[in-house]
Structures are given as structure tokens and as C-alpha cells.
C-alpha positions in Angstrom: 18.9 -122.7 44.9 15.7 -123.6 46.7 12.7 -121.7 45.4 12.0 -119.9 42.0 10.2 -117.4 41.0 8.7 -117.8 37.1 8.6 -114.1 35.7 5.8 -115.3 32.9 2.5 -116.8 32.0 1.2 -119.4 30.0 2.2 -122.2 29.2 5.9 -121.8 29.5 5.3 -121.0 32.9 3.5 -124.4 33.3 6.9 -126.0 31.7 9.2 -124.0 33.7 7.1 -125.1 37.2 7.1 -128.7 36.3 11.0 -128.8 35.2 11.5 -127.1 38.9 9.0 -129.9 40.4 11.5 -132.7 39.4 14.2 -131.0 40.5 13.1 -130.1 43.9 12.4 -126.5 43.6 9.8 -124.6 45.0 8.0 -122.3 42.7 6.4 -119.2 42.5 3.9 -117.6 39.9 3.1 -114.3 39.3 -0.2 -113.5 37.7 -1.7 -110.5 36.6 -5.5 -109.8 37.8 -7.2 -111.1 34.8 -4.6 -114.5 35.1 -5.8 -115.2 38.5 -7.7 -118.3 37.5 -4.6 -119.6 35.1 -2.9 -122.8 35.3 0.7 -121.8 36.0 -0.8 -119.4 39.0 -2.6 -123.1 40.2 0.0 -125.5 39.9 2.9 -123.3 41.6 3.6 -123.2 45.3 3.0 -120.2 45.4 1.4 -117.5 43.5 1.5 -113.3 44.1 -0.3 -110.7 42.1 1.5 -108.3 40.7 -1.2 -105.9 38.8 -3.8 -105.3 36.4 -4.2 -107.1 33.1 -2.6 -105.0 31.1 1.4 -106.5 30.7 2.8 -103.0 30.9 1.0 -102.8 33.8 2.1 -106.1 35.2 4.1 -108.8 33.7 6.6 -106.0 32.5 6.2 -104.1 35.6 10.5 -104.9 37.2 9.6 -103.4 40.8 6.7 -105.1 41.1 8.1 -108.2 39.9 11.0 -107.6 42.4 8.9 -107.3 45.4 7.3 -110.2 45.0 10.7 -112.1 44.6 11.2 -110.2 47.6 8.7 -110.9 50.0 8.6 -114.9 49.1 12.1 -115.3 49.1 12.8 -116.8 46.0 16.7 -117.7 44.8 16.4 -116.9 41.5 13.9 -116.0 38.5 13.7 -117.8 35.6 12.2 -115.6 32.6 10.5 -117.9 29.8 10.2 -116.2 26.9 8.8 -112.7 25.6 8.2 -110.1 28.6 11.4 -109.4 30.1 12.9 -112.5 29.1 15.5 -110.7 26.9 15.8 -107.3 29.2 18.9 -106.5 30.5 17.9 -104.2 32.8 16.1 -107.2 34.2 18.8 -109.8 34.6 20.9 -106.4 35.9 18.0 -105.7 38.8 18.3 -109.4 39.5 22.5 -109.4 40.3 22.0 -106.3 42.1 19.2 -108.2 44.8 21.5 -111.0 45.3 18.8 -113.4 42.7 19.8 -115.8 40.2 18.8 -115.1 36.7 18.5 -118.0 34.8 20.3 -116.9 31.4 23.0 -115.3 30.5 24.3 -112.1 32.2 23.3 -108.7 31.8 25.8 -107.6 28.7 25.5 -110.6 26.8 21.7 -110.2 26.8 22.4 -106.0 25.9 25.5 -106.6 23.4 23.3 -109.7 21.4 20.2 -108.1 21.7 21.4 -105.3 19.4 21.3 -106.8 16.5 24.3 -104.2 14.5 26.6 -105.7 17.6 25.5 -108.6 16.8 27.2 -108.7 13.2 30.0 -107.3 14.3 30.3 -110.3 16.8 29.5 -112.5 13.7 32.2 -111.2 11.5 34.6 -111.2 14.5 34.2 -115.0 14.6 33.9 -115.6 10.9 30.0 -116.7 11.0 28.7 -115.8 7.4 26.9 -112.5 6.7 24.3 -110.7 4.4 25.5 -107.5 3.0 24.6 -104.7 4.8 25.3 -101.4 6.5 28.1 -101.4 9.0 26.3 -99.6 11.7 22.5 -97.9 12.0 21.2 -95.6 9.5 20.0 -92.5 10.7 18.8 -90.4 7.3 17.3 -91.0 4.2 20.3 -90.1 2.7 22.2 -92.7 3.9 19.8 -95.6 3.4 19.6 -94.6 -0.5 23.7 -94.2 -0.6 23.8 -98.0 0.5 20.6 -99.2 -1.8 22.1 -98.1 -4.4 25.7 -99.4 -3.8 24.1 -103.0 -2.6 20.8 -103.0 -4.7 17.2 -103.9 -4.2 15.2 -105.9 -2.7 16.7 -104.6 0.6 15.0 -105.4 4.4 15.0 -102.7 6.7 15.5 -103.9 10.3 15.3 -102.1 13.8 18.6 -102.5 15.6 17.2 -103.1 19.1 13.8 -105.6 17.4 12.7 -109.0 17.3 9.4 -110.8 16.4 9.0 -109.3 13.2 8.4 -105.7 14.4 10.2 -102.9 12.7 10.8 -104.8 9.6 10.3 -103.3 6.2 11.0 -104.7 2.5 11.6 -102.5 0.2 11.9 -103.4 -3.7 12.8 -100.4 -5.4 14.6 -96.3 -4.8 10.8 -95.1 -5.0 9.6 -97.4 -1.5 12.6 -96.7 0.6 12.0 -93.2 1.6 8.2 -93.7 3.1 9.4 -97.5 4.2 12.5 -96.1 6.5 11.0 -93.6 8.5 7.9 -96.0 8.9 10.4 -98.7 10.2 12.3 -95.9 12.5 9.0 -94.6 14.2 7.9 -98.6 14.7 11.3 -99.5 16.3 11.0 -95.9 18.4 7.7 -97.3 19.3 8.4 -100.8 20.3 11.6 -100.9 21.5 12.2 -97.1 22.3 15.4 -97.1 19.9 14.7 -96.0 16.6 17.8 -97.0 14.8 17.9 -99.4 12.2 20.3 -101.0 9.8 19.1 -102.5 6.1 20.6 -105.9 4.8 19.8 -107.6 1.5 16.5 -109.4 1.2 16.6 -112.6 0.2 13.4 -113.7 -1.6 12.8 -117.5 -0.7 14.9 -118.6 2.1 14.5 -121.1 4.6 14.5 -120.2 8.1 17.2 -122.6 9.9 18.3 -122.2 13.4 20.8 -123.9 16.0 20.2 -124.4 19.4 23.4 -123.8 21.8 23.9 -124.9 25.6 26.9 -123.4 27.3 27.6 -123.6 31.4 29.3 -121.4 33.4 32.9 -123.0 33.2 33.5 -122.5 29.4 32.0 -125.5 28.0 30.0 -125.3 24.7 27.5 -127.2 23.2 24.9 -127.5 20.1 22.3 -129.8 19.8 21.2 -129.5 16.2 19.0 -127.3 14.1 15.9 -126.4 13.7 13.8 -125.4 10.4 10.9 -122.5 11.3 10.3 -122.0 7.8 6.4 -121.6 8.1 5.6 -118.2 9.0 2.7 -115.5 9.1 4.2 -111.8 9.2 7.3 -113.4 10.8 5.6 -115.2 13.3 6.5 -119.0 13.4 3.8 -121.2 13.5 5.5 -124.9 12.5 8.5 -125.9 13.6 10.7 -129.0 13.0 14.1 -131.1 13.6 16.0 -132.3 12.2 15.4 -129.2 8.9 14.5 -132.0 6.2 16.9 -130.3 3.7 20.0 -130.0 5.3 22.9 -132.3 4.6 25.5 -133.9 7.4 28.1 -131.4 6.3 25.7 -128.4 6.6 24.5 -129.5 9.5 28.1 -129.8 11.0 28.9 -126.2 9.6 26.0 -124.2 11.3 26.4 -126.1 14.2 29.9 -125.2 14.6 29.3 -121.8 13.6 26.9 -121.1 16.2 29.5 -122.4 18.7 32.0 -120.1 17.7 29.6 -117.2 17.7 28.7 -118.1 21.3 32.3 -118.5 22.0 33.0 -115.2 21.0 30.3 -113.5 23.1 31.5 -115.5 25.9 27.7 -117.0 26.2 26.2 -118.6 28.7 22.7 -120.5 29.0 20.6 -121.6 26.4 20.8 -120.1 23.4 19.5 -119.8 19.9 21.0 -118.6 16.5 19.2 -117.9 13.6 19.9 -118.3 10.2 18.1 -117.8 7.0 19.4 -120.8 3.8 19.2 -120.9 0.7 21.2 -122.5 -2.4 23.2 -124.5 0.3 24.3 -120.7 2.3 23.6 -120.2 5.4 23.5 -116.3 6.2 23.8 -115.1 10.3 20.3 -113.4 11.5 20.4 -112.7 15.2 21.1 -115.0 18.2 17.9 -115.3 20.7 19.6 -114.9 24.5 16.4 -117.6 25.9 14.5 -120.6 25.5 12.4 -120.6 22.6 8.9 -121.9 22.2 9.9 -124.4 20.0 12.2 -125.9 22.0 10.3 -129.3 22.6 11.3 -130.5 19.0 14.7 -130.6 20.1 14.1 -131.8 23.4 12.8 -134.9 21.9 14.9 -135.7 19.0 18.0 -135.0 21.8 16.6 -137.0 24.2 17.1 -134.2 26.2 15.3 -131.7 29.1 16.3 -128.2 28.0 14.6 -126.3 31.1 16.0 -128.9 33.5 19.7 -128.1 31.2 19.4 -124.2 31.8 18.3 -124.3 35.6 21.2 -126.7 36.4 23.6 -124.2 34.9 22.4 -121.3 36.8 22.9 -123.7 40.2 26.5 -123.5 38.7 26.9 -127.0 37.6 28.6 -128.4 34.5 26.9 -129.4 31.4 25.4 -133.1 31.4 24.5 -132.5 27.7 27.1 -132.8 24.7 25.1 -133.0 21.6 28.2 -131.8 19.1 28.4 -134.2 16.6 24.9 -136.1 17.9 22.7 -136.9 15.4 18.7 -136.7 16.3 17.0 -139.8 16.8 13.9 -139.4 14.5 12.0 -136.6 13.9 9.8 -134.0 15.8 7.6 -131.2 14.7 5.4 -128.3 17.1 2.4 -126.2 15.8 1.4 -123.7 17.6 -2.6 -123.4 18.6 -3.9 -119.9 18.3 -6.7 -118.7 19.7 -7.9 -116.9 16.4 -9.8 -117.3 13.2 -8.1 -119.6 11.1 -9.0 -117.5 8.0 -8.6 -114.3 9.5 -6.1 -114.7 12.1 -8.1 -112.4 14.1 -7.5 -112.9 18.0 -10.3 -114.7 19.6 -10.2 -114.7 23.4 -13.2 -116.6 25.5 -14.7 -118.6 27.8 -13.7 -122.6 26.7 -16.9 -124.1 27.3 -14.8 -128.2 26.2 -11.5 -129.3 25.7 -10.3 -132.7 24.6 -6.4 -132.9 24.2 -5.0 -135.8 21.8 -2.5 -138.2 22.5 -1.5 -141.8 21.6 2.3 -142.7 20.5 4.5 -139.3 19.4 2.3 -136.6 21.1 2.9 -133.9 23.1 1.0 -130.8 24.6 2.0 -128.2 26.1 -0.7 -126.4 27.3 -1.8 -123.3 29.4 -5.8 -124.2 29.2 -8.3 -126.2 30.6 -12.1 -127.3 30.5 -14.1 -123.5 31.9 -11.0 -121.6 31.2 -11.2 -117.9 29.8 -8.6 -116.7 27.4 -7.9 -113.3 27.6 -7.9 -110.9 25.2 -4.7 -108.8 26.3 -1.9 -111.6 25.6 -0.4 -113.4 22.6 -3.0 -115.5 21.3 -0.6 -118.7 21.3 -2.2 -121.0 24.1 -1.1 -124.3 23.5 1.6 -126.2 21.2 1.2 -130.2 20.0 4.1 -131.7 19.3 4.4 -134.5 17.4 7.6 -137.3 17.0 8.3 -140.3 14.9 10.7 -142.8 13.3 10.7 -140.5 10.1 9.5 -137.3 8.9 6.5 -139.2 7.5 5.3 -140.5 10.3 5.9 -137.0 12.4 3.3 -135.2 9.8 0.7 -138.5 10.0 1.1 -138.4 14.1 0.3 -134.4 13.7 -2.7 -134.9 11.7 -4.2 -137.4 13.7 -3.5 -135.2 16.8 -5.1 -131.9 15.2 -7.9 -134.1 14.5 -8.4 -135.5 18.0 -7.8 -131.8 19.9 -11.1 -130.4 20.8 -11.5 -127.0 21.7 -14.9 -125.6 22.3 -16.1 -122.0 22.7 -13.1 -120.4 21.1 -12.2 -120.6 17.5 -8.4 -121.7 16.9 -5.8 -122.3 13.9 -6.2 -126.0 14.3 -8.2 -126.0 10.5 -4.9 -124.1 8.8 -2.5 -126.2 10.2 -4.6 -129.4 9.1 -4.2 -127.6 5.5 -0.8 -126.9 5.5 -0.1 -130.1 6.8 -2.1 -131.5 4.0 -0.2 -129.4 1.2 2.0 -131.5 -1.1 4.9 -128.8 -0.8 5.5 -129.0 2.7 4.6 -132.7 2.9 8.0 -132.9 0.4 9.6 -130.6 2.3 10.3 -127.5 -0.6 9.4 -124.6 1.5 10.5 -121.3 2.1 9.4 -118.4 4.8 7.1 -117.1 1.5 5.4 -120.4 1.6 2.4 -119.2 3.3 2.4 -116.0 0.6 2.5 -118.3 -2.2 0.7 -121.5 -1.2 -2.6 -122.6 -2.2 -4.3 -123.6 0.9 
């Protein structure tokens, strides 16, 4: 492997190109025409257009993609996150041009993207369930034989979704009717497979996931958990390791049920599973087949370089992490900057006119933006994450604070003000929150 191509934007791309940088890889960026001017399209060796602004038009465009793999004669495409990160066809299309995809194969990605084989593959390797329906519901019918067997509140999910979308609670017989067919014609929508299956809904959970490592020759590895607890719609927006709740023996039992799920989908790559807690239960969600944006917390607290990790593997080389049974060495915590009102959330894309990025002991940014930049309005609106590490979890939230104070942004508005307040709230300073937090909390 001598030169990659990075099939994203932002700033995982900008990760991604550096981790390639230290290795020795050349790299290539594809931009859209509105990401021309970007900082992953700059600091690559490369860079190729691949369309107009729109991502359906570009960033999810395969053939395009393909040619450009094609005519700079890269060895293998590393995905990031979002996009086509978790497309099988993609990592398929890959195999068949002779490229490295750097993740898991093809039918791992399909079989654990689905999220009803998913819990079959859970309950095959004895990793702990919410009730719920077997397979996909299909009729009305059906969803109101099950509500009534199981009870209420129930969650509505679409098999084939992630990032919140397709997702409907539903307290009572009266609701589920209106909420199912709005969560079918939402999954039909964004994932172009309308089935869905319903769970039970748990009320105040945490949200507690592992991250797993696994190499091409069999060997498995996890490198503790994570708490994402603070969300907006299902959107994370602070994350954390260690999860400040969690005892050694939890910790030790998600950890090793992650593994066997892994194990039993004969996984390979990085890896995340998710799991919702509460009163000391963990209950299986859905395993991510990719890095996740969060995964600098556990880069520090592992003393580890995840990217570095997953591009090594692809190369066909043996893991040089073992983390089972590793404790983290302090604490770490990432919020993600928006660009968006922080009382609205409304988007807000622009011209930065100044930016000023903290730092000092315990900091971190990863960034896509600089001083003159222009965020675009067709993206995600995430456009940089501070990460913050100390001794304790005490000093992680004070080292946040002071770096959220510091960070200048000019010309935009961004979320920095919320996360100063919910950094600031005496329930998540003690560490008793749930994924309603935000729903519930006075900020």
C-alpha cells in the first residue's frame, strides 16, 4: 500500500491524511465544487473533483469516486465516517477494482448494518437484548399484536437506519398507528428500505459504547468504553472515557461482550458497539462497522492511534494494540463545534472572518477550518471537535471549559455557548445523566 485515496471531507479527512503522512502514504482528497478551497483538499498530495456541491451529487456519487481512484492510482480507500463509510456496495465496488477498503468486508458491513440481523447475531453470541420483534414489521396489525404483548413505551426503529433517522416513540395503542407508517415512509426515504422492527423504550438510559479492533488473522481486541450520553434528537454532542458510572466488573462485561459479538460476525477493523445502561444492564443497540467521531477520547486514554491501528490492518499486519483488560490512563472528553445557533440549533454556514483555536495542557482540535474559510451550507454542520484530557474527570471538564473559553470563531455562530452550559450544569458535572438530559435539564 503506497497511496490512498480519502472517500470524505472535513475534518476526518484532515485525520485520515495526517495518520497516512506518518506512515508514508501518499494521499488523495476528493472534494466536491463548493470544497475546493477546504483543508483536507490542501493538505493531501493530491486532490480530484468529483462534482457539484450537492453529496448525492458527489461525495456519494461510487463511479465517480472510482474514477478518480482510477486515474491516480491509489491502493486503497479509506472511508471516514458518514457518506459511504458504512455502504456495502462501496467496499464491494472496491474488491472488484483490485482497491483496499479500509474496514471490514462487504457482508459484515451488509449483515451488521441491518440492524434485525444484527440481534439475531446478538442473541447467537449471548450479548443481552431489549424485547422486541423477531424480524421487521410490515402492517399495523402486527406492530399492535406485539405492543400489546410487550407493552408501551415502545421505539420504533428502521431496520436498515442509523443517526437517529427513522426512529419513533410511541407511548400508548392510540400513537402507534400514525407513528409506524411515519417511521416506514422515513426509513423508505433515507435508506430506501422501509422495514422496521419496534423494541421497548427505555425512558432514562445511558448511552454506553465499546470500541473493538480486530486484524485480519483472528485476533480481537477492545479498548474500553465510551459514555455518549448527551444528545440532541440522537445526535451526540459530548462524549467521554472512561463512562464515569461504570464499575470494573461492568466494564469487563461489555467489553467482553462486544468481543464475542465481533467474534461471531467474524469482524474485522475498527469497530463500535452500542449499548444503552441503566440500573447496572447493559442492553445491545447496533454495532457501527467504522471509526466514529469520537474516537480521539479513546485514543488518548489508550495511549493509542486508532487511524494508524485500522490502516495497518488493511496492509495485512497483526494487531500492535491489546487493550483487553487495560485500564485508561485518566480521563478524556470531545464536544463537537456546530456551526449553528446555540439556542436554535439552526445551521449556520459562512464566511469565518477570525479563528483562534485553544490549547495549553489536555487539548485537542481536530479541525476542518481556518482563518477566511467558508462553511457551506450543504454538509453536517459539525466542523470541529476539542478534546479535552486530564488526571481525573475533574480536571477533563475544567480543561474543557477553559478551551471553549479560549476558541474563537468569528463570522459564524457556533454551539460553543451550550456546551459552556452544560458543562457548567451540576448534573453532568456529577456525572447523573441520561440521553433525556438535554429534555429535562435546565440550562
Amino acid at each position: 500500500m503506497k497511496k490512498v485515496l480519502i472517500a470524505n471531507r472535513g475534518e476526518i479527512a484532515v485525520r485520515i491524511i495526517r495518520a497516512c503522512q506518518e506512515l508514508g502514504l501518499r494521499t488523495v482528497a476528493i472534494h466536491s465544487v463548493v470544497d475546493k478551497e477546504s483543508l483536507h483538499a490542501k493538505l493531501a498530495d493530491e486532490s480530484v473533483c468529483i462534482g457539484p456541491g450537492p453529496s448525492i451529487h458527489s461525495y456519494l456519487q461510487i463511479p465517480n469516486i472510482m474514477c478518480a481512484a482510477e486515474i491516480t492510482g491509489v491502493d486503497a480507500i479509506h472511508p471516514g465516517y458518514g457518506f459511504l463509510a458504512e455502504s456495502d456496495e462501496f467496499a464491494r465496488v472496491c474488491a472488484a477494482y483490485g482497491i483496499k477498503f479500509i474496514g471490514p468486508t462487504a457482508e459484515q458491513i451488509r449483515t451488521l448494518g441491518n440492524k434485525i440481523e444484527a440481534r439475531a447475531l446478538a442473541i447467537r453470541s449471548g450479548v443481552p437484548l431489549l424485547p422486541g420483534t423477531d424480524g421487521p414489521v410490515r402492517t399495523e396489525e402486527e406492530a399492535l399484536s406485539f405492543a400489546r404483548s410487550a407493552g408501551f413505551p415502545l421505539i420504533i426503529k428502521a431496520a436498515a437506519g442509523g443517526g437517529g433517522r427513522g426512529m419513533k416513540i410511541v407511548r400508548n395503542e392510540t400513537e402507534l398507528p400514525l407513528q409506524f407508517q411515519l417511521a416506514r415512509k422515513e426509513a423508505m426515504v433515507c435508506f430506501g428500505n422501509p422495514d422496521c422492527f419496534i423494541e421497548k423504550y427505555l425512558e432514562n438510559p445511558r448511552h454506553v459504547e465499546v470500541q473493538l479492533i480486530a486484524d485480519e488473522h483472528g485476533n480481537y481486541t477492545w479498548l474500553g468504553e465510551r459514555d455518549c450520553s448527551i444528545q440532541r434528537r440522537h445526535q451526540k454532542l459530548i462524549e467521554e472515557s472512561p463512562c464515569p458510572v461504570l464499575s470494573e466488573e461492568e466494564r469487563v462485561f461489555v467489553g467482553e461482550r462486544a468481543v464475542r459479538l465481533a467474534q461471531e460476525a467474524s469482524y474485522q477493523s475498527l469497530g463500535t458497539v452500542e449499548f444503552l445502561y441503566q440500573n447496572g444492564n447493559f442492553y445491545f443497540m447496533e454495532m457501527n462497522t467504522r471509526v466514529q467521531v469520537e474516537h480521539p477520547v479513546t485514543e488518548i486514554v489508550m495511549e493509542a492511534d486508532l487511524i494508524k491501528e485500522q490502516i495497518r490492518i488493511a496492509q495485512g499486519q497483526i494487531l500492535s494494540i491489546r487493550g483487553d483488560g487495560l485500564r485508561p490512563r485518566g480521563h478524556a472528553m470531545e464536544c463537537r463545534i456546530n456551526a449553528e445557533d446555540p439556542e436554535s440549533f439552526a445551521p449556520w454556514p459562512g464566511r469565518i472572518t477570525a479563528y483562534h483555536e485553544p490549547g495549553g495542557p489536555g487539548i485537542r482540535i481536530d479541525s476542518m477550518i481556518y482563518n477566511g474559510y467558508t462553511v457551506p451550507s450543504l454538509y453536517d454542520s459539525m466542523i470541529a471537535k476539542v478534546i479535552s484530557s486530564g488526571r481525573d474527570r475533574e480536571e477533563c471538564i475544567r480543561r474543557m471549559r477553559r478551551a471553549l473559553g479560549e476558541m474563537k470563531i468569528e463570522g459564524i455562530r457556533t454551539n460553543i455557548p451550550f456546551h459552556l452550559k452544560v458543562l457548567s450544569n451540576p448534573a453532568f458535572v456529577a456525572g447523573q445523566v441520561s440521553t433525556n438530559f438535554l429534555n429535562t435539564a435546565l440550562l
